[in-house]
SESEVEX-985257 format. One record per residue: residue in three letters; x, y, z of N, C-alpha, C, CB in turn. Coordinates in pm, whole numbers, plus 50000, padded with zeros to 5 digits. Glycine has a CB too. Layout:
REM residues N
+------+-------+-------+-------+-------+-------+-------+-------+-------+-------+-------+-------+-------+
: rest :  n_c1 :  n_c2 :  n_c3 : ca_c1 : ca_c2 : ca_c3 :  c_c1 :  c_c2 :  c_c3 : cb_c1 : cb_c2 : cb_c3 :
+------+-------+-------+-------+-------+-------+-------+-------+-------+-------+-------+-------+-------+
:  ALA :     X :     Y :     Z :     X :     Y :     Z :     X :     Y :     Z :     X :     Y :     Z :
...
+------+-------+-------+-------+-------+-------+-------+-------+-------+-------+-------+-------+-------+
This chain:
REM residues 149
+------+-------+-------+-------+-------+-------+-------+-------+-------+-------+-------+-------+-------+
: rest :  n_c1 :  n_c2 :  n_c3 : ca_c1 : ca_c2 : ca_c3 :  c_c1 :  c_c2 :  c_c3 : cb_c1 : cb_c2 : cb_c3 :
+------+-------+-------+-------+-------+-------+-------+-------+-------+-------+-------+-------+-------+
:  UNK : 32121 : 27803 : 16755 : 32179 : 27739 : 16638 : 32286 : 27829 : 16579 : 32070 : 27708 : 16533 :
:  UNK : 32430 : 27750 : 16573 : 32487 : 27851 : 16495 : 32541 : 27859 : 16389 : 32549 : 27894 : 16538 :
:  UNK : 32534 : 27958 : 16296 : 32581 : 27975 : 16154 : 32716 : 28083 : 16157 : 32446 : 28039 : 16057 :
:  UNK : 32753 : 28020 : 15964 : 32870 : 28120 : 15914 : 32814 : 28152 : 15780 : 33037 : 28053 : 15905 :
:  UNK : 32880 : 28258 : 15770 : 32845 : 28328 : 15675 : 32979 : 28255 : 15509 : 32859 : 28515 : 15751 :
:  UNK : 32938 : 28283 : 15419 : 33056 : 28221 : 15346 : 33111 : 28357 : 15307 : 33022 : 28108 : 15213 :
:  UNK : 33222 : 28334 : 15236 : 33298 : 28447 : 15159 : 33210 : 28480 : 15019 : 33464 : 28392 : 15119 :
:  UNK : 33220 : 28594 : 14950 : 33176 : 28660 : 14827 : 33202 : 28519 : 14708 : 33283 : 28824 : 14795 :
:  UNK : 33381 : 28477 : 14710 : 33395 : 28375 : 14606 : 33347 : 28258 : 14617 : 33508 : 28352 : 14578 :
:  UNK : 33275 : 28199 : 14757 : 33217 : 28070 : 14801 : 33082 : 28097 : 14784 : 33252 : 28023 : 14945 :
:  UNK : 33015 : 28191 : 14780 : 32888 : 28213 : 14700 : 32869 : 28239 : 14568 : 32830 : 28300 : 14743 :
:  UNK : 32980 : 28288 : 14464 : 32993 : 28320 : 14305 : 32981 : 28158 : 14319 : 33154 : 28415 : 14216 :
:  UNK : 33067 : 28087 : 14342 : 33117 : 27926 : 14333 : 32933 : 27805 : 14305 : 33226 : 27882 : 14551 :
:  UNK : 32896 : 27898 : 14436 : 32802 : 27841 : 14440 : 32635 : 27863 : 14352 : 32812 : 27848 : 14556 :
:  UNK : 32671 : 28004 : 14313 : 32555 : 28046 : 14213 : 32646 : 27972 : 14085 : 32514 : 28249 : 14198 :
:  UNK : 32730 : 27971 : 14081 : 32754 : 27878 : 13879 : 32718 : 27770 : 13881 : 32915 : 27842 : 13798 :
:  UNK : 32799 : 27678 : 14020 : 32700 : 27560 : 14003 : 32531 : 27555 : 13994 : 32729 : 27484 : 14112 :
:  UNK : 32485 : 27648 : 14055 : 32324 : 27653 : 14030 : 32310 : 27658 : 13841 : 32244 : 27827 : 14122 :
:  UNK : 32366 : 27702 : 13881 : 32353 : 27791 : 13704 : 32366 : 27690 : 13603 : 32495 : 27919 : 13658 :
:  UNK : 32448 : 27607 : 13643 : 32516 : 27533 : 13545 : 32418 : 27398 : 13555 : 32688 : 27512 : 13580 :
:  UNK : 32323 : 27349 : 13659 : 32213 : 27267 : 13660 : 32073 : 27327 : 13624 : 32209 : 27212 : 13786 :
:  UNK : 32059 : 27441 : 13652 : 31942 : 27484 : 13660 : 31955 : 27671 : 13519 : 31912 : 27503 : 13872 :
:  UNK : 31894 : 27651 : 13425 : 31916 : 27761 : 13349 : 31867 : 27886 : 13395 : 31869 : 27741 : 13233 :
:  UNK : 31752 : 27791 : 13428 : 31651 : 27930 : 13461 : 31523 : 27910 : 13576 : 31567 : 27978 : 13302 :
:  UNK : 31581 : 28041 : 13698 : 31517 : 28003 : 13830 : 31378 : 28090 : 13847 : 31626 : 28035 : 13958 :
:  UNK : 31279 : 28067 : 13814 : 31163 : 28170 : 13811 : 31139 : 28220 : 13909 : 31051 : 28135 : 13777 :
:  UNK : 31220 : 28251 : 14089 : 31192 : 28283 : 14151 : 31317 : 28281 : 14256 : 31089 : 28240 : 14153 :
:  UNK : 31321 : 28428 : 14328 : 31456 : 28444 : 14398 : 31441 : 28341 : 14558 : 31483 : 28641 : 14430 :
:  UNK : 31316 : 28307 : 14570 : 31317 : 28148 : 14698 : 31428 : 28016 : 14631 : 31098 : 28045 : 14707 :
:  UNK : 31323 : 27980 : 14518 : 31419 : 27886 : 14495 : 31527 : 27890 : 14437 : 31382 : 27813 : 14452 :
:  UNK : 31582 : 28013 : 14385 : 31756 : 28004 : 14417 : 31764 : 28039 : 14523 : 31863 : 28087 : 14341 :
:  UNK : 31798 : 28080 : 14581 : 31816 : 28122 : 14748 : 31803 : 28000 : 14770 : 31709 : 28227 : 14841 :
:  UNK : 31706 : 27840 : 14810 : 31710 : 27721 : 14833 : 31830 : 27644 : 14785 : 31604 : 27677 : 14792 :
:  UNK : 31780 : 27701 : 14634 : 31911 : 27590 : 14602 : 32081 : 27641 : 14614 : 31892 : 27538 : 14428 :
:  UNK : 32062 : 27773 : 14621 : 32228 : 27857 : 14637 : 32292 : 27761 : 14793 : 32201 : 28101 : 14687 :
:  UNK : 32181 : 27806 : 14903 : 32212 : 27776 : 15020 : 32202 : 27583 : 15061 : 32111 : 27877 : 15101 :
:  UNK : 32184 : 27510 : 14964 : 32212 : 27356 : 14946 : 32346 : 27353 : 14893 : 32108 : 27276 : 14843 :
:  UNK : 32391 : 27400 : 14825 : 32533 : 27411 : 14745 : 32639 : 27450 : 14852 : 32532 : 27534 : 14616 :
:  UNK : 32596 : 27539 : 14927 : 32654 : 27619 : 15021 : 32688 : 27498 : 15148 : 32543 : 27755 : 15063 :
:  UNK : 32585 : 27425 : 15174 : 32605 : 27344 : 15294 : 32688 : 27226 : 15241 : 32465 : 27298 : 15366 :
:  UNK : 32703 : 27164 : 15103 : 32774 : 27118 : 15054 : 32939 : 27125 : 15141 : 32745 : 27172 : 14932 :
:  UNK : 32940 : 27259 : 15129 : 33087 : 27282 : 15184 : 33082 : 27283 : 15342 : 33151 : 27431 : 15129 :
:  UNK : 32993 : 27320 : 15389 : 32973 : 27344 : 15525 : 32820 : 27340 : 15597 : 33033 : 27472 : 15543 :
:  UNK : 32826 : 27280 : 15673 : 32677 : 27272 : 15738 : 32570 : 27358 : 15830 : 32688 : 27183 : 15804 :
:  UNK : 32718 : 27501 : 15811 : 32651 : 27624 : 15911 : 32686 : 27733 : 15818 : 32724 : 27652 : 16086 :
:  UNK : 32688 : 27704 : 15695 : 32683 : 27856 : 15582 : 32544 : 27866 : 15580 : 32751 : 27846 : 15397 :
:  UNK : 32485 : 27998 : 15587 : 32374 : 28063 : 15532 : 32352 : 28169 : 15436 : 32326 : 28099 : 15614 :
:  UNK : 32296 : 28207 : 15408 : 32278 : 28351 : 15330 : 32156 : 28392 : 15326 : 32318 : 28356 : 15190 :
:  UNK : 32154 : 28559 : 15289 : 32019 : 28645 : 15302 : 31941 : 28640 : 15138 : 32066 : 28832 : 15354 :
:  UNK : 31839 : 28636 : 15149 : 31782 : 28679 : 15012 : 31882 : 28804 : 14940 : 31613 : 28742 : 15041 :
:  UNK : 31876 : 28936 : 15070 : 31955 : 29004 : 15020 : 32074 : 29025 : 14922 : 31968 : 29021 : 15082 :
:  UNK : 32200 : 28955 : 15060 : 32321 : 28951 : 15035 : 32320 : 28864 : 14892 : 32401 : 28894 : 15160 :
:  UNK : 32266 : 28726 : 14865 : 32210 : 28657 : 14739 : 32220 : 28756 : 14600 : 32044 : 28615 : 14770 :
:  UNK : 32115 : 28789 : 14614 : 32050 : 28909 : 14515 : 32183 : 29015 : 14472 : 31910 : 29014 : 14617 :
:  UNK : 32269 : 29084 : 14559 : 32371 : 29149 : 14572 : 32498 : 29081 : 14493 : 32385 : 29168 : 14710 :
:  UNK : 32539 : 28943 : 14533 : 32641 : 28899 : 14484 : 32599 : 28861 : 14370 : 32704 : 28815 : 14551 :
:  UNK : 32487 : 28834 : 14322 : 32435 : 28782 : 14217 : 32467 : 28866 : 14096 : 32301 : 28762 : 14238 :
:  UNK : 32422 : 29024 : 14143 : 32406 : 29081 : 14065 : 32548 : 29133 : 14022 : 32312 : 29154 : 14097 :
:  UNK : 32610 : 29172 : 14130 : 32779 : 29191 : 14140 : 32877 : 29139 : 14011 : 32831 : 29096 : 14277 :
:  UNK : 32819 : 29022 : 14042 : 32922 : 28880 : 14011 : 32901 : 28861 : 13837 : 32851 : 28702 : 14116 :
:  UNK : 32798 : 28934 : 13767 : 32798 : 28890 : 13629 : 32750 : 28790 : 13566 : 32888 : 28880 : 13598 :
:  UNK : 32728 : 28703 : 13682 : 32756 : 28539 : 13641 : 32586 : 28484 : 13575 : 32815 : 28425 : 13824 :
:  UNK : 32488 : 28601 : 13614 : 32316 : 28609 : 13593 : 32310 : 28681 : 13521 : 32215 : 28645 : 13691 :
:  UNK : 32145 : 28669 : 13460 : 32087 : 28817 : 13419 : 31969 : 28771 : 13549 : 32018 : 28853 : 13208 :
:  UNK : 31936 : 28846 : 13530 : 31809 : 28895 : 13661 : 31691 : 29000 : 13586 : 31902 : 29013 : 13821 :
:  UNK : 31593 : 28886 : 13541 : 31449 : 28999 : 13531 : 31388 : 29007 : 13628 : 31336 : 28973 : 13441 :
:  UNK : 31333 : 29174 : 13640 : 31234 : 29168 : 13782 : 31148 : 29220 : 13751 : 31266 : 29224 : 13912 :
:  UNK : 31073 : 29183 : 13787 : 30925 : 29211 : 13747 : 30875 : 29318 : 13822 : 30829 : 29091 : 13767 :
:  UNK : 30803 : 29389 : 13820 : 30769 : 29530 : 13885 : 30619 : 29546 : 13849 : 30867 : 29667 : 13822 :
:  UNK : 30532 : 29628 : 13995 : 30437 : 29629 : 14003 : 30419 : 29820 : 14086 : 30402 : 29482 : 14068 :
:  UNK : 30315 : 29881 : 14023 : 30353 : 30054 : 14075 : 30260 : 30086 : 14206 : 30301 : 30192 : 13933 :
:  UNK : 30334 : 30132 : 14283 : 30267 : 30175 : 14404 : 30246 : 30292 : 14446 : 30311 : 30135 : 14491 :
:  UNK : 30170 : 30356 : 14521 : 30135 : 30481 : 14523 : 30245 : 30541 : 14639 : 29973 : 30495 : 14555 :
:  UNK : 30308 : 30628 : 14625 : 30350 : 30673 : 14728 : 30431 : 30799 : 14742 : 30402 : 30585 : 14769 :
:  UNK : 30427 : 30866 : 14843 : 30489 : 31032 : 14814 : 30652 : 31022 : 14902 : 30353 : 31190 : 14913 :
:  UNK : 30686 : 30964 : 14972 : 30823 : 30948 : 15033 : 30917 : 30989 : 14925 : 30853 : 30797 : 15084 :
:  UNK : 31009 : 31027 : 14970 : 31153 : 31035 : 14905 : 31231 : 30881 : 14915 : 31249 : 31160 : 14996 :
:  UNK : 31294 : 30876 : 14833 : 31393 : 30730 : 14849 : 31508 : 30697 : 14829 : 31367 : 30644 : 14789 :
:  UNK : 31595 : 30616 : 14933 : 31730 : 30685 : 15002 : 31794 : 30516 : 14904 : 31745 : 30713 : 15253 :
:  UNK : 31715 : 30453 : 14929 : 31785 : 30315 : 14890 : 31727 : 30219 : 14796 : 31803 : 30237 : 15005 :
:  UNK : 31821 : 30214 : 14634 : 31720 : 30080 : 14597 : 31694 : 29949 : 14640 : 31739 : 30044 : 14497 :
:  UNK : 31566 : 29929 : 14593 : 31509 : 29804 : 14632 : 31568 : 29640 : 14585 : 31375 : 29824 : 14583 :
:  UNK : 31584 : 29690 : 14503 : 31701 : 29612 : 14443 : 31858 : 29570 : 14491 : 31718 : 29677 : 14341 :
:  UNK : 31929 : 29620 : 14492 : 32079 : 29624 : 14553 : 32135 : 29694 : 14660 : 32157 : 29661 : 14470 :
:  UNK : 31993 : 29780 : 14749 : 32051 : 29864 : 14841 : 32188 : 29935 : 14853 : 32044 : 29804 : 14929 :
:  UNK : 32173 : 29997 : 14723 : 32254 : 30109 : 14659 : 32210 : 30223 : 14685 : 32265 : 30108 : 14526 :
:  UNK : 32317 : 30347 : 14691 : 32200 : 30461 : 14746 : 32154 : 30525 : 14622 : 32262 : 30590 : 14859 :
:  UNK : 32063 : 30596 : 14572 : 31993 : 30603 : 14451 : 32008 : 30772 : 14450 : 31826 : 30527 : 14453 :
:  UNK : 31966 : 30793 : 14344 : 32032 : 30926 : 14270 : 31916 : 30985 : 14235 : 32136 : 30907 : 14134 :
:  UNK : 31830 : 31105 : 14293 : 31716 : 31217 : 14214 : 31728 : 31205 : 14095 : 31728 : 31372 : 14233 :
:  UNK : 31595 : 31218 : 14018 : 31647 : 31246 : 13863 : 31540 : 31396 : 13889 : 31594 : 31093 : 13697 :
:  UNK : 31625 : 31505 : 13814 : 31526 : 31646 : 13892 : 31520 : 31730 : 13748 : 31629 : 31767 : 14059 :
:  UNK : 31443 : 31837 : 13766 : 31456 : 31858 : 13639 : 31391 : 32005 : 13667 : 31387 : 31745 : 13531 :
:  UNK : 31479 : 32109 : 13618 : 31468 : 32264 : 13611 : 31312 : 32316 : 13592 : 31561 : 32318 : 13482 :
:  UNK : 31248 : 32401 : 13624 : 31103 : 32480 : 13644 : 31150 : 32581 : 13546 : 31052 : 32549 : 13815 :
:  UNK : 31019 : 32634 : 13472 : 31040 : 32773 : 13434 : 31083 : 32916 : 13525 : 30923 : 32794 : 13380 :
:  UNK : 31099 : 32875 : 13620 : 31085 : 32952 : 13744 : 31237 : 32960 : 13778 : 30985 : 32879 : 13865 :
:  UNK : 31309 : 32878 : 13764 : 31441 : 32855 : 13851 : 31396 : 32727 : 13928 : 31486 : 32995 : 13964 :
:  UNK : 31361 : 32704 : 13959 : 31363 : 32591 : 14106 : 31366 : 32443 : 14005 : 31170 : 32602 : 14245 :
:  UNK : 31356 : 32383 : 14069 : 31373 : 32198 : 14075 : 31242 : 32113 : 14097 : 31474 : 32146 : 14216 :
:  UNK : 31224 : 32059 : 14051 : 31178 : 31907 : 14076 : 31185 : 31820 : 14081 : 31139 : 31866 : 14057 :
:  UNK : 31179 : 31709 : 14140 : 31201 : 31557 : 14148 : 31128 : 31499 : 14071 : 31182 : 31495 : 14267 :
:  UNK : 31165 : 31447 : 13949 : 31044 : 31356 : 13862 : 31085 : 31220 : 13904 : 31044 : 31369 : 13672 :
:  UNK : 31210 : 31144 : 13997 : 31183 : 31018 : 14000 : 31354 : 30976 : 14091 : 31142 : 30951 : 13822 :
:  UNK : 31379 : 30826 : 14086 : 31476 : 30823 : 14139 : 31560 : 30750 : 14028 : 31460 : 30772 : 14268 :
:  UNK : 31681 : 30735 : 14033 : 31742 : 30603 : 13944 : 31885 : 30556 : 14003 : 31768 : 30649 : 13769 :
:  UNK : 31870 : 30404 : 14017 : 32010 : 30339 : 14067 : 32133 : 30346 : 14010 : 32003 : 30217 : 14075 :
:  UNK : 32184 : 30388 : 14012 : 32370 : 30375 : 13946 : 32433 : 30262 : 13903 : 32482 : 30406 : 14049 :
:  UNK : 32388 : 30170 : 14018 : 32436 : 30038 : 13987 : 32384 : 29922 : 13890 : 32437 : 29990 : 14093 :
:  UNK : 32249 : 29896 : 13937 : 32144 : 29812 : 13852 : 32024 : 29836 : 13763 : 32092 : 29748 : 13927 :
:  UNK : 32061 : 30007 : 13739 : 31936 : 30059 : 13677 : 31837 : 30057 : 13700 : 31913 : 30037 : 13599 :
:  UNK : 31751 : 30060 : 13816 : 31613 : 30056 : 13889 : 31616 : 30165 : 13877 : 31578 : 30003 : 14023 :
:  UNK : 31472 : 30233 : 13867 : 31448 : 30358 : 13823 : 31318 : 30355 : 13859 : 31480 : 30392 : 13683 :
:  UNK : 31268 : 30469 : 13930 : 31125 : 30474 : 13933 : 31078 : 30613 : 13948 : 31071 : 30390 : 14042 :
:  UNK : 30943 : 30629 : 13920 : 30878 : 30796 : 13861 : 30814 : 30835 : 14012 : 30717 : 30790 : 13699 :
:  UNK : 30808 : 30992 : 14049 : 30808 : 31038 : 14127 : 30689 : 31022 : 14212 : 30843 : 31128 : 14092 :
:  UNK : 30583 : 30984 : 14155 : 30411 : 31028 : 14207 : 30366 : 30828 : 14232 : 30272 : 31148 : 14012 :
:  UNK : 30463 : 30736 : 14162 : 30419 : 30646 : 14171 : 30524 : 30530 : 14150 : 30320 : 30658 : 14102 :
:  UNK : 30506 : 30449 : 14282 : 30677 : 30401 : 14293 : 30686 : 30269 : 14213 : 30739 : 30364 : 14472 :
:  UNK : 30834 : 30222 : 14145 : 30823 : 30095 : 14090 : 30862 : 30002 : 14230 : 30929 : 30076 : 13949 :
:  UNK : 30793 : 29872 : 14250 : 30803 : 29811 : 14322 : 30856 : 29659 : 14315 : 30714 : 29837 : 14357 :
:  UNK : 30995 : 29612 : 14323 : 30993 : 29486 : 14280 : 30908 : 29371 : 14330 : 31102 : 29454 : 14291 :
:  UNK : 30823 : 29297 : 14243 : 30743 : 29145 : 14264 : 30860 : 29046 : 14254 : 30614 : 29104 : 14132 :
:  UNK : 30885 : 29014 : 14142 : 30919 : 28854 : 14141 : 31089 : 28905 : 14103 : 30811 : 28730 : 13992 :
:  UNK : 31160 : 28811 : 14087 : 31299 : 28797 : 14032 : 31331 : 28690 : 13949 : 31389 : 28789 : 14131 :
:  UNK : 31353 : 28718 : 13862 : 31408 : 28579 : 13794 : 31541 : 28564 : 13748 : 31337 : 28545 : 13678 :
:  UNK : 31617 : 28480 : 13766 : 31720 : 28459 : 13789 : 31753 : 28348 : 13605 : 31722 : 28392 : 13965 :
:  UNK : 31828 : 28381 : 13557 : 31860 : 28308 : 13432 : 32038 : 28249 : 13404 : 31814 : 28424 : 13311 :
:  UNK : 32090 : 28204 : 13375 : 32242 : 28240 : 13331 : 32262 : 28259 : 13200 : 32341 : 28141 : 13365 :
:  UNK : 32420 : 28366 : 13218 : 32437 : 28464 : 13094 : 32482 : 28345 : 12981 : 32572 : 28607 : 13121 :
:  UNK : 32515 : 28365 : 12892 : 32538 : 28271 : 12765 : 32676 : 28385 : 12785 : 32404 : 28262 : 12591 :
:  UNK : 32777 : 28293 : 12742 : 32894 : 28332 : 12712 : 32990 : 28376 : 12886 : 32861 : 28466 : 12593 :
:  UNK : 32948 : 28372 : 12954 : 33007 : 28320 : 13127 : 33014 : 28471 : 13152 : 33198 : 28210 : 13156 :
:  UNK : 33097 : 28473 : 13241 : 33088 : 28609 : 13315 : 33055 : 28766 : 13241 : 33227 : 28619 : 13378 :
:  UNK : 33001 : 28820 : 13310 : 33022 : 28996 : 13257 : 33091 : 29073 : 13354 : 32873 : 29087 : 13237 :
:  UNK : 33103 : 29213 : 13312 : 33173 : 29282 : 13373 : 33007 : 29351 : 13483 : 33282 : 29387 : 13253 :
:  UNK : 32963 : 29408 : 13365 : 32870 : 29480 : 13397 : 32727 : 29375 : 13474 : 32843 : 29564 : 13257 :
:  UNK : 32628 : 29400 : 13506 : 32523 : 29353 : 13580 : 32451 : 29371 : 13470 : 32480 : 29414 : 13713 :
:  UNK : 32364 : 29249 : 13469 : 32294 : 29198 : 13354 : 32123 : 29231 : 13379 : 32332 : 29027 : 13339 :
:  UNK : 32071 : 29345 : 13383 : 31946 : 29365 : 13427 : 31811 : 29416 : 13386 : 31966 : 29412 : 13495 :
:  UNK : 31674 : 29336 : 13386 : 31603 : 29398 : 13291 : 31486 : 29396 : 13360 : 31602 : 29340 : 13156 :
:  UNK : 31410 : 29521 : 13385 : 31268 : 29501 : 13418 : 31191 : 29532 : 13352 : 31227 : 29542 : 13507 :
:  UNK : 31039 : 29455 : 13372 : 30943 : 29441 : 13330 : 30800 : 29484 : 13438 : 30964 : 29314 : 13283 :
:  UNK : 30712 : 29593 : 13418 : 30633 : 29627 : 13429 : 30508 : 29518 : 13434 : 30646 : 29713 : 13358 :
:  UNK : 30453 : 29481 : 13580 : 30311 : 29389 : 13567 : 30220 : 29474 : 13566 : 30272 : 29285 : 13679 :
:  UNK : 30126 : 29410 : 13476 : 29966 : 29460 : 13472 : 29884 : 29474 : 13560 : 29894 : 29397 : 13411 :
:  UNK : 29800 : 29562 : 13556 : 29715 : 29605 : 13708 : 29650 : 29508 : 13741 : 29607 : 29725 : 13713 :
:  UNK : 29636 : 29420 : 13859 : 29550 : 29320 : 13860 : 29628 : 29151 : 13922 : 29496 : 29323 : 13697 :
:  UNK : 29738 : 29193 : 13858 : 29822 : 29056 : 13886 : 29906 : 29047 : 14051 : 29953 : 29051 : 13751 :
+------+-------+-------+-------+-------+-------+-------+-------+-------+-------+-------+-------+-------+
């Protein structure tokens, strides 16, 4: 089966129209469903990734995006957020000693941030549109789930 990929402005195009029917998407499937219905609109072999989605989404201004976050245990270092697969930045912090530590990581781009001994993990996405149309900046807010959920 074969597909095309669309351009960056044929997917902005196509997240406003979402936007502009739908306020608020409680889940990055069904935009991703409905982005990629809009999409075939124009063509019957455009696709897109959750990813690439998520990326232009966030890019583009045109959302806010809450994500919900759930903490996981884990000792790895981390090269890429989970979020925008941006490369992410140590947050380190001087010893009485001279030396360094890593207390955590944080994104540059979308502000994902997570603490060193215990990782933030994105769950859900929710997808909203901004009041007042485009931003410059990426519109982004997470929220911490309760143990259990």
């Amino acid at each position: 089966m074969a597909y095309r990929l669309p351009s960056k402005e044929e997917v902005e195009h196509a997240i406003a129209a979402v936007l502009r029917r739908e306020k608020k998407l409680p889940s990055e499937s069904r935009f991703l469903s409905l982005v990629r219905r809009e999409l075939k609109r124009k063509d019957k072999e455009y696709t897109i990734s959750h990813e690439r989605l998520r990326r232009i989404a966030l890019c583009s201004g045109l959302c806010k995006v809450t994500i919900h976050t759930r903490e996981a245990p884990t000792r790895r270092p981390m090269a890429k957020c989970p979020v925008c697969n941006t490369r992410v930045k140590a947050v380190k912090n001087e010893t009485i000693y001279g030396g360094t530590v890593t207390l955590g990581y944080e994104c540059p781009f979308c502000g994902y941030w997570t603490g060193g001994m215990k990782r933030r993990v994105p769950q859900r996405y929710v997808f909203s549109s901004t009041e007042g149309g485009k931003r410059d900046v990426p519109v982004v807010r997470f929220m911490d789930m309760p143990e259990g959920e």
